[in-house]
C-alpha positions as a Python dict, from the first residue, in 0.01 Angstrom:
ca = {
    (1, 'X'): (0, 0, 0),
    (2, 'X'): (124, 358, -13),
    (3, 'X'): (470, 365, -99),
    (4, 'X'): (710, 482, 146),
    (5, 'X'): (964, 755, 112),
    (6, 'X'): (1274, 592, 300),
    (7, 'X'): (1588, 754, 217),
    (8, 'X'): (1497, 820, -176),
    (9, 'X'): (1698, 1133, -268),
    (10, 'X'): (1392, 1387, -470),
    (11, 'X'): (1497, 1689, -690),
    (12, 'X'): (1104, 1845, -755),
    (13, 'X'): (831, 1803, -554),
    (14, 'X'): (474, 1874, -693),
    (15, 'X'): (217, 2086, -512),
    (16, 'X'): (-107, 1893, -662),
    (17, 'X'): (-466, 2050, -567),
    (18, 'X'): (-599, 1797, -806),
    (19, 'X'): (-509, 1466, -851),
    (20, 'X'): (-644, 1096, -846),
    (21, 'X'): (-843, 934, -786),
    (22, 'X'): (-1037, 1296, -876),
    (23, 'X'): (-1119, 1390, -1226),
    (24, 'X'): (-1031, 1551, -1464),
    (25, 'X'): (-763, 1729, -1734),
    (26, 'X'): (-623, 1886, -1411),
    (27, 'X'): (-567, 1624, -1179),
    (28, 'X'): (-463, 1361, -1514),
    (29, 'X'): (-195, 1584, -1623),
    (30, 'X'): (-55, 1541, -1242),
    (31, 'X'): (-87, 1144, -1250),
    (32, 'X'): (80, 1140, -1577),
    (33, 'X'): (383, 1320, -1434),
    (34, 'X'): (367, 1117, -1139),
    (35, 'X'): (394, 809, -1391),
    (36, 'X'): (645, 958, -1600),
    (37, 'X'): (880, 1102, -1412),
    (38, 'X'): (1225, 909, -1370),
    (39, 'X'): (1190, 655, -1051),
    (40, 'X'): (1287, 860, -735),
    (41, 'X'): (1287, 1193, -909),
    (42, 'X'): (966, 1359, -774),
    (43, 'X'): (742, 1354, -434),
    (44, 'X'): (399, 1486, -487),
    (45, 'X'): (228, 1643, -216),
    (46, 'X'): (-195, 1627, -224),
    (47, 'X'): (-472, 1604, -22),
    (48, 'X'): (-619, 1279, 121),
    (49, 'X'): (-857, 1114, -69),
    (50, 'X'): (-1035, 782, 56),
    (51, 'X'): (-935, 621, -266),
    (52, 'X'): (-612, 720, -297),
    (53, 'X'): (-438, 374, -200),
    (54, 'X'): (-591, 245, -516),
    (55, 'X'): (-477, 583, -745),
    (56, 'X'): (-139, 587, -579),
    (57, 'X'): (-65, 224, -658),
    (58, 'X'): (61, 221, -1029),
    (59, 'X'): (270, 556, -1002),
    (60, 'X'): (625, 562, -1004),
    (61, 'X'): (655, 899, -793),
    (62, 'X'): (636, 863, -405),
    (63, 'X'): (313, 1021, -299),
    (64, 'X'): (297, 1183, 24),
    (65, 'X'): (-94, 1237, 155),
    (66, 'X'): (-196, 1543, 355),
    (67, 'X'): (-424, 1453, 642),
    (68, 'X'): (-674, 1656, 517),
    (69, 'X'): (-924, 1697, 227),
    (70, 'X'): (-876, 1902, -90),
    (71, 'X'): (-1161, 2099, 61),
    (72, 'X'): (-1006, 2210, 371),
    (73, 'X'): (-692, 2265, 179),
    (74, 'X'): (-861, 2596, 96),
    (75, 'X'): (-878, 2667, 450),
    (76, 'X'): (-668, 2920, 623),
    (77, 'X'): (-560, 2630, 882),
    (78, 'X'): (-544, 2366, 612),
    (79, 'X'): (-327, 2617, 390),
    (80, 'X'): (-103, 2643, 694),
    (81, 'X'): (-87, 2250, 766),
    (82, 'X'): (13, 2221, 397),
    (83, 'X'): (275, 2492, 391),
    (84, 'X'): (463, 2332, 690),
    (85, 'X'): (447, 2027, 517),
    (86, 'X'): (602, 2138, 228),
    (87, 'X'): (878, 2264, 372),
    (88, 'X'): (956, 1959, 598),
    (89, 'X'): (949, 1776, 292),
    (90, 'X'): (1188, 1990, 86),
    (91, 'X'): (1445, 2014, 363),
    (92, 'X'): (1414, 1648, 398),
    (93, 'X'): (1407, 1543, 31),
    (94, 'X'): (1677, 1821, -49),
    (95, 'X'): (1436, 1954, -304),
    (96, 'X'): (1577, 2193, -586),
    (97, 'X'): (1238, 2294, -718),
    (98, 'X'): (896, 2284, -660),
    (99, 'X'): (645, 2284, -924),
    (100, 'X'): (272, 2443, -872),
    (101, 'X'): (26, 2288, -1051),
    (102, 'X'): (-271, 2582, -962),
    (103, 'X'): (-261, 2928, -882),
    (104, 'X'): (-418, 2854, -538),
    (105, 'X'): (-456, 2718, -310),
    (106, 'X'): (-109, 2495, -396),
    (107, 'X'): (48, 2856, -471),
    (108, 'X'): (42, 2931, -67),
    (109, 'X'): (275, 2640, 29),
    (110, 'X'): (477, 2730, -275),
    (111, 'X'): (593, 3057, -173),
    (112, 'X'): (636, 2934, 198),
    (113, 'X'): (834, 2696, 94),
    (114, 'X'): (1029, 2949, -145),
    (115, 'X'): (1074, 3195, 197),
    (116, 'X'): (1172, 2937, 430),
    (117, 'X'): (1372, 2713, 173),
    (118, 'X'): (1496, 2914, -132),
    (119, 'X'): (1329, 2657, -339),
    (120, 'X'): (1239, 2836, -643),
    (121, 'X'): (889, 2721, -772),
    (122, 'X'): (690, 2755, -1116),
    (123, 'X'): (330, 2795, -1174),
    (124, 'X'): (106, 2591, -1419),
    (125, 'X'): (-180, 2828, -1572),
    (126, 'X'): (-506, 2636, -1717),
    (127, 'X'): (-707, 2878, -1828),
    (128, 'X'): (-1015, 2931, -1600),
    (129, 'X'): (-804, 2936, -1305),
    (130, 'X'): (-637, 3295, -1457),
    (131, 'X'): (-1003, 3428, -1526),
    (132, 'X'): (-1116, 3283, -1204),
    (133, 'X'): (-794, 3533, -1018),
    (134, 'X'): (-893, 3803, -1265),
    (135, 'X'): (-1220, 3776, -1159),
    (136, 'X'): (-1095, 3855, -785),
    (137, 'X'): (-796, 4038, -823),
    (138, 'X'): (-1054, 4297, -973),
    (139, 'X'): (-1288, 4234, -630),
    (140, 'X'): (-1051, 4236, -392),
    (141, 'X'): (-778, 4427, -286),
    (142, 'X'): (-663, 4135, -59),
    (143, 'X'): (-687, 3889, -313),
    (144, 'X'): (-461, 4099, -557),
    (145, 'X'): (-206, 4129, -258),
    (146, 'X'): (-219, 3706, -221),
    (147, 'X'): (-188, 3716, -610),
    (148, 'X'): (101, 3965, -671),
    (149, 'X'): (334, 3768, -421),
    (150, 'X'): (254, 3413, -558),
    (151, 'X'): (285, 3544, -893),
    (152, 'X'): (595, 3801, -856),
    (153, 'X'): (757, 3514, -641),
    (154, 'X'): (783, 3227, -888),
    (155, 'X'): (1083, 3170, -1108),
    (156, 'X'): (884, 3061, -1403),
    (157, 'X'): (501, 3058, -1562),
    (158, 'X'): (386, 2801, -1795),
    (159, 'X'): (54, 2828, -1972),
    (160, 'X'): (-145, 2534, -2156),
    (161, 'X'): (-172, 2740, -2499),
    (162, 'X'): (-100, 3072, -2650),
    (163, 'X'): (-446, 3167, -2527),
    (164, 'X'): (-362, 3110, -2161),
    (165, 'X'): (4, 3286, -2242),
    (166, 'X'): (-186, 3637, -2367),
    (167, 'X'): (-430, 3602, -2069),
    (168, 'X'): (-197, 3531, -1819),
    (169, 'X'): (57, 3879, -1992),
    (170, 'X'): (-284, 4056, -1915),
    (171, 'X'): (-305, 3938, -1544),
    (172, 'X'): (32, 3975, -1450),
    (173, 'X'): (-7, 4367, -1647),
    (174, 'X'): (-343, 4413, -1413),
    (175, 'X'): (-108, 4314, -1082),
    (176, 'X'): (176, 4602, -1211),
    (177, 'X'): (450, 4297, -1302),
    (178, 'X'): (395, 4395, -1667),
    (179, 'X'): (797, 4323, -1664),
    (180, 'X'): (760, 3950, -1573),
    (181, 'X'): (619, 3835, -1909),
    (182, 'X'): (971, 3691, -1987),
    (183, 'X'): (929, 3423, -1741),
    (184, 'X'): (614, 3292, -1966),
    (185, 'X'): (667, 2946, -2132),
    (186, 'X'): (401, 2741, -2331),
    (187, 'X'): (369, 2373, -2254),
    (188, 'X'): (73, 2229, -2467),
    (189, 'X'): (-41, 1860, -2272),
    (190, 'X'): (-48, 1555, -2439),
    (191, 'X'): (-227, 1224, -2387),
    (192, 'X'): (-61, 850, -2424),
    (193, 'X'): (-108, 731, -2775),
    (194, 'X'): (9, 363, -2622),
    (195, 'X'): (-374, 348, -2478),
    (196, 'X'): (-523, 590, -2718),
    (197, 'X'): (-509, 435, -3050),
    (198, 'X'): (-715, 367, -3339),
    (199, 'X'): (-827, 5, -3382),
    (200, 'X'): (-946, -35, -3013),
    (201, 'X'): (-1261, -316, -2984),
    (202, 'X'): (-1590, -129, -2873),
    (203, 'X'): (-1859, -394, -2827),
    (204, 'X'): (-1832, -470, -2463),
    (205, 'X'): (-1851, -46, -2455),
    (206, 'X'): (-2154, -48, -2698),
    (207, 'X'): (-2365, -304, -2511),
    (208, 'X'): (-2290, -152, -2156),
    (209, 'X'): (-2343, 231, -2280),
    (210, 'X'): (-2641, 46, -2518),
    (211, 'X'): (-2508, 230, -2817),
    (212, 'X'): (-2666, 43, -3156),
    (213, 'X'): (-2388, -150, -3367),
    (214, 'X'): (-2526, -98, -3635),
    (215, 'X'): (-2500, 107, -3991),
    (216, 'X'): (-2488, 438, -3764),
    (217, 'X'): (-2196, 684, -3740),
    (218, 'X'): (-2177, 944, -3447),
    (219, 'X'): (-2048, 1243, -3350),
    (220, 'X'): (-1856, 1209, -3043),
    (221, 'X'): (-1809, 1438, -2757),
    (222, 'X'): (-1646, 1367, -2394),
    (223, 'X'): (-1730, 1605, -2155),
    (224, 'X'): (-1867, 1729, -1833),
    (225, 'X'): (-2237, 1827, -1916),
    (226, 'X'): (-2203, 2184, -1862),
    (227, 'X'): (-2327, 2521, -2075),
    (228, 'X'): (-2000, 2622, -2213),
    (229, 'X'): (-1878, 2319, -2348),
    (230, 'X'): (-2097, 2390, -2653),
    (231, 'X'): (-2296, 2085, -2643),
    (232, 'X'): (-2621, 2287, -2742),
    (233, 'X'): (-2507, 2428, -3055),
    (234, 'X'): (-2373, 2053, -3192),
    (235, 'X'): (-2761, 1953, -3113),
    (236, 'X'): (-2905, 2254, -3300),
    (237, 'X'): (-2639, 2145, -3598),
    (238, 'X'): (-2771, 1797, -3621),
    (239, 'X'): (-3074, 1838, -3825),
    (240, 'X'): (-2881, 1994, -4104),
    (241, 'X'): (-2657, 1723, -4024),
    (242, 'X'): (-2900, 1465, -4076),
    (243, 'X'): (-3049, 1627, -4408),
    (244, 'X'): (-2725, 1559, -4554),
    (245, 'X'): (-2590, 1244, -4395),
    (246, 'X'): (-2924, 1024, -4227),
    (247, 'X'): (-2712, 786, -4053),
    (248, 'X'): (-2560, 986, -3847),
    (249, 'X'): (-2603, 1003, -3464),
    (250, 'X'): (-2448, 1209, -3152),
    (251, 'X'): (-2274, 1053, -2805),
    (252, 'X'): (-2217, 1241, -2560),
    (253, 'X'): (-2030, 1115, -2268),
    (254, 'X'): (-1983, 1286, -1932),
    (255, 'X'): (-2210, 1386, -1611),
    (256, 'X'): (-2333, 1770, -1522),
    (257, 'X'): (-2569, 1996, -1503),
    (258, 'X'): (-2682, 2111, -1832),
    (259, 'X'): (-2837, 1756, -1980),
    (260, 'X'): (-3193, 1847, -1854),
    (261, 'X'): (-3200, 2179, -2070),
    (262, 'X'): (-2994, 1963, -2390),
    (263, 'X'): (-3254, 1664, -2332),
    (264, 'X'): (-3524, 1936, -2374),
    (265, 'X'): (-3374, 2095, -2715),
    (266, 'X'): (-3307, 1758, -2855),
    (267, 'X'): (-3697, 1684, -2822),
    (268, 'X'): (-3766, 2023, -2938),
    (269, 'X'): (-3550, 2002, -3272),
    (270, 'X'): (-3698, 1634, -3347),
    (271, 'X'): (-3323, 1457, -3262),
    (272, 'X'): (-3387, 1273, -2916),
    (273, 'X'): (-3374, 931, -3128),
    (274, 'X'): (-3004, 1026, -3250),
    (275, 'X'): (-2882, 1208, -2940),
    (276, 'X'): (-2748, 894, -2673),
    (277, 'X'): (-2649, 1058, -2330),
    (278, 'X'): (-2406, 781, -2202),
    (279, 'X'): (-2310, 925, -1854),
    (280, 'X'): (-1934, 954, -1744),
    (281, 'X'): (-1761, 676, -1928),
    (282, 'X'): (-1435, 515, -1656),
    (283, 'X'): (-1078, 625, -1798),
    (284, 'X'): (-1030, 305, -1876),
    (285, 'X'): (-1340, 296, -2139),
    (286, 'X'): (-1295, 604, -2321),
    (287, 'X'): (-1000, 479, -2592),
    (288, 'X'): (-1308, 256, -2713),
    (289, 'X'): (-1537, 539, -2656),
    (290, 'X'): (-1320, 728, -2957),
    (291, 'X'): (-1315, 446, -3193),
    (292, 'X'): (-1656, 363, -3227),
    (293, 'X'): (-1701, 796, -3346),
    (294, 'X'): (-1675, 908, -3698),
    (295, 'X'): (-1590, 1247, -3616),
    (296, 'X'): (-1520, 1412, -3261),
    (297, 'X'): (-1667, 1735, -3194),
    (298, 'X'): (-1561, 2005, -2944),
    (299, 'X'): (-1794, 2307, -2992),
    (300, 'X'): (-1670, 2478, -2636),
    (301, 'X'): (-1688, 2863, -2595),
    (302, 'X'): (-1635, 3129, -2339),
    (303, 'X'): (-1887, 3118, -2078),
    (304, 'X'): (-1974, 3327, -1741),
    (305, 'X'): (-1677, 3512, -1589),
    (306, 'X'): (-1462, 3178, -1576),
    (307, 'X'): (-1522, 2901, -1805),
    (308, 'X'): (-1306, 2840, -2089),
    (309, 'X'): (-1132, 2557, -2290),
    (310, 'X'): (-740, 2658, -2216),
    (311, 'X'): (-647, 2350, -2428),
    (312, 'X'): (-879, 2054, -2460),
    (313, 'X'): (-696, 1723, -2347),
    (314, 'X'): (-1006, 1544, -2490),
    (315, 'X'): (-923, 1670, -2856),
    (316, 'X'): (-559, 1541, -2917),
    (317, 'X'): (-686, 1174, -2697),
    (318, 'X'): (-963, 1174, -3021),
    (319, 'X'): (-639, 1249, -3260),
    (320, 'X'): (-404, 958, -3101),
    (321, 'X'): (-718, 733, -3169),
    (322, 'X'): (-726, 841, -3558),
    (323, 'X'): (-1031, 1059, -3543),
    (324, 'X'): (-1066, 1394, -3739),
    (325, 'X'): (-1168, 1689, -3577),
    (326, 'X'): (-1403, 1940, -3573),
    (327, 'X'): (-1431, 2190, -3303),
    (328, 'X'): (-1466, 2571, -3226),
    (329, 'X'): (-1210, 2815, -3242),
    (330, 'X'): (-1222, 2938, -2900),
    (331, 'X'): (-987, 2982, -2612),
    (332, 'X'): (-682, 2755, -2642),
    (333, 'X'): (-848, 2489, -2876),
    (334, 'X'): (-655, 2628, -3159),
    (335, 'X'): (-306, 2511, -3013),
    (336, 'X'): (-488, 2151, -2981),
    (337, 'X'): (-631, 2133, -3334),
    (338, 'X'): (-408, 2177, -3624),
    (339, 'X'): (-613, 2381, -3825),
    (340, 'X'): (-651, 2168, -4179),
    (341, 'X'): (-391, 1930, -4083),
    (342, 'X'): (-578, 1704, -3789),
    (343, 'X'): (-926, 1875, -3810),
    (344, 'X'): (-1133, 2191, -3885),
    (345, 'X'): (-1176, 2473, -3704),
    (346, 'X'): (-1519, 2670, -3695),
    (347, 'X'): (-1667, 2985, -3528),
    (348, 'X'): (-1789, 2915, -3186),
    (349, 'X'): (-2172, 2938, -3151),
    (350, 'X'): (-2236, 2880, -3536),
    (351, 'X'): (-2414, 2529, -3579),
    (352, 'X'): (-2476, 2622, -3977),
    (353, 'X'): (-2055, 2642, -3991),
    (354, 'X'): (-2039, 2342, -3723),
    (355, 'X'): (-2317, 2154, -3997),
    (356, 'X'): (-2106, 2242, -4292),
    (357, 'X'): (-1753, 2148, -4168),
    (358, 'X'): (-1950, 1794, -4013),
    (359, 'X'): (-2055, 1686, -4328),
    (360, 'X'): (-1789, 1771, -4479),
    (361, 'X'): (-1524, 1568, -4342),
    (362, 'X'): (-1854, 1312, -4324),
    (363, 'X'): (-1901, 1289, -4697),
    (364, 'X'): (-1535, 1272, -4783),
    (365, 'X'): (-1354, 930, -4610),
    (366, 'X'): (-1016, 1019, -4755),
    (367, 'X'): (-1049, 1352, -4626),
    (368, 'X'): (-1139, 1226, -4266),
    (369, 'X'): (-860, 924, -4312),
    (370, 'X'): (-638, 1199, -4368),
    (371, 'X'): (-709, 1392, -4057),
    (372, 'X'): (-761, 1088, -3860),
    (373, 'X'): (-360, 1000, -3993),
    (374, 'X'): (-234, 1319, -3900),
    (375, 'X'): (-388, 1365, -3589),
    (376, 'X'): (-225, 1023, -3434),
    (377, 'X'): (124, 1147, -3606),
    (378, 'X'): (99, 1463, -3418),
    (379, 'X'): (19, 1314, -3119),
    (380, 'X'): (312, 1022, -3128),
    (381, 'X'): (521, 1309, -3257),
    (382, 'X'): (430, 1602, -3028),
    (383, 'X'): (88, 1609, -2823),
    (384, 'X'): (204, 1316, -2577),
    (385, 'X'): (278, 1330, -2167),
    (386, 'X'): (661, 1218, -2227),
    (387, 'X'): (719, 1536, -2470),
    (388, 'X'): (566, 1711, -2160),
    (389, 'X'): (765, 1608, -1911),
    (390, 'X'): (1078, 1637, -2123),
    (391, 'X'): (971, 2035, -2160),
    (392, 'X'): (892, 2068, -1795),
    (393, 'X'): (1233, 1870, -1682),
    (394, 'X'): (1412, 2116, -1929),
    (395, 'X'): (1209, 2461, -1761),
    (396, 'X'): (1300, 2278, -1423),
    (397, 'X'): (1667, 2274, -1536),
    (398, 'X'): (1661, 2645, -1675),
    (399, 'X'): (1555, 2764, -1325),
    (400, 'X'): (1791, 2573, -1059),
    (401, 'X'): (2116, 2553, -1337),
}
């Protein structure tokens, strides 16, 4: 049953584009403040979903529903349904802040609600979502008007990584509010190293995703199947891979629309055999995903006019479950990957330097028990959704004190 929101007295609300049951690092992030925030403390405001009852369940936050669809959301009537909404739920709710998890379309009811309310509100930058306004800001001279008042009107700016930070003092320079950079805060996400752990059984995993348990070791990669996410150059890697360490073998788990072209170049570079496509593994698999992986790999680069890795929840989730590292050095993976420390941090497009680094941490165990060590310290100590709540609840407290 949905939960009902009665007479509970909320201090934030949260203006969620994404959320559960969709995918993703977005609409996670969301959930997990949903989960973690303290009972009665936060209403989160979201589009319908048919399988939201189920989603909703589990969360401590009260979840209020729009009657329409993230789709129509984007809308200019569906932007206007979800404005007035807003603001009949701060008055109600005697909100003190709201907090925007996307530029847009959740930045619209934000500032109506600022306007009507004098409800201060912060925005949450990703990563492609600030290329993605770049892009049109550049396009459009309405779309830079939309984007100087959502961005001149919030009270704070929070970025994923120090990448997202310089990209978003560029964007706010290209809109003339080069003298808003001050309201910039990095807060790097986290995962939940309670369900992301080492020592987490994987047969049931192996026999449904019909991995071999046997003297293998793989490469591990989680992921939606798409160009920039690097896949390609871990595949052109492997056979210098292999030449140093045969029993090694590559997973990759997630749905999209590069595996036809990566099926192809497998084939072509004589690795099909070691190269196991598993399809988008359920949240509830992936801990034992990890485990059964020697090494994770995250080769992502910049790609097209908008795709980027702003952070990379997927590397510190490999950390918490004791895995070392190995990924590129490009966007905001750097903030995620302690270079040395939890993993190793190579050129983006370089399989020889991807090869290299592999086998390196592959032919030394105490070397990859090390990283494997510190990454699930870091994580318990620092790269975990209560750490991330505690810095939001402190920005939150900055603004309306």
């Amino acid at each position: 049953m949905r939960k009902r929101i009665g007479d509970l007295v909320m201090t934030t609300m949260l203006l969620a584009q994404d959320f559960p049951p969709m995918g993703g690092g977005i609409a996670r992030m969301h959930s997990e403040l949903a989960r973690r925030f303290p009972r009665g403390e936060l209403i989160v405001s979201t589009p319908a979903d048919p399988d939201a009852p189920e989603a909703d369940g589990p969360l401590d936050a009260v979840i209020d529903r729009l009657p329409i669809s993230a789709r129509r959301t984007k809308s200019l009537p569906g932007l206007l349904l979800w404005a007035r909404r807003a603001a009949s739920l701060a008055r109600q709710h005697r909100i003190r802040y709201v907090h925007c998890g996307n530029i847009k379309p959740a930045g619209y009811p934000a500032r109506w609600v600022f306007e009507r309310c004098s409800v201060p509100y912060g925005i949450y930058f990703h990563g492609g979502d600030l290329l993605s306004e770049q892009h049109k800001i550049r396009q459009s001279a309405f779309k830079r008007r939309t984007a100087r008042v959502i961005f001149g009107g919030a009270a704070v700016l929070m970025a994923n990584s120090a990448w997202t930070r310089d990209l978003a003092l560029t964007v706010l320079g290209e809109l003339g509010l080069d003298g808003q950079g001050q309201r910039l805060r990095v807060v790097h996400l986290g995962t939940d190293p309670d369900r992301f752990r080492p020592g987490v059984e994987t047969a049931a995993l192996r026999e449904r995703a019909e991995i071999p348990n046997g003297a293998r070791r793989w490469l591990v990669t989680v992921a939606r199947i798409e160009d920039y996410k690097g896949f390609d150059t871990v595949i052109q890697a492997l056979p210098a891979i292999v030449a140093q360490q045969p029993d090694v073998g590559y997973v990759i788990a997630g749905r999209g629309p590069d595996r036809s072209r990566l099926e192809k170049l497998s084939h072509k570079l004589g690795v099909s055999d070691r190269v196991r496509f598993v399809g988008a593994i359920p949240d509830r698999d992936l801990p034992a995903l990890y485990n059964l992986g020697s090494v994770y790999v995250g080769a992502s680069r910049r790609g097209g006019q908008i795709d980027v890795e702003g952070f990379g929840i997927s590397l510190v989730e490999a950390s918490a479950c004791g895995l070392p590292v190995v990924a590129s050095a490009s966007g905001g993976i750097p903030d995620a990957v302690r270079e040395g420390e939890t993993g190793f941090l190579v050129p983006a497009e370089d399989p020889a330097a991807l090869a290299n680094t592999v086998c390196r941490v592959l032919a030394d165990r105490e070397l990859a028990a090390k990283l494997g060590r510190n990454g699930r310290r870091a994580v318990e100590t620092y790269f975990n959704w209560d750490r991330v709540v505690r810095d939001l609840r402190a920005i939150e407290s900055e603004v309306v004190g």
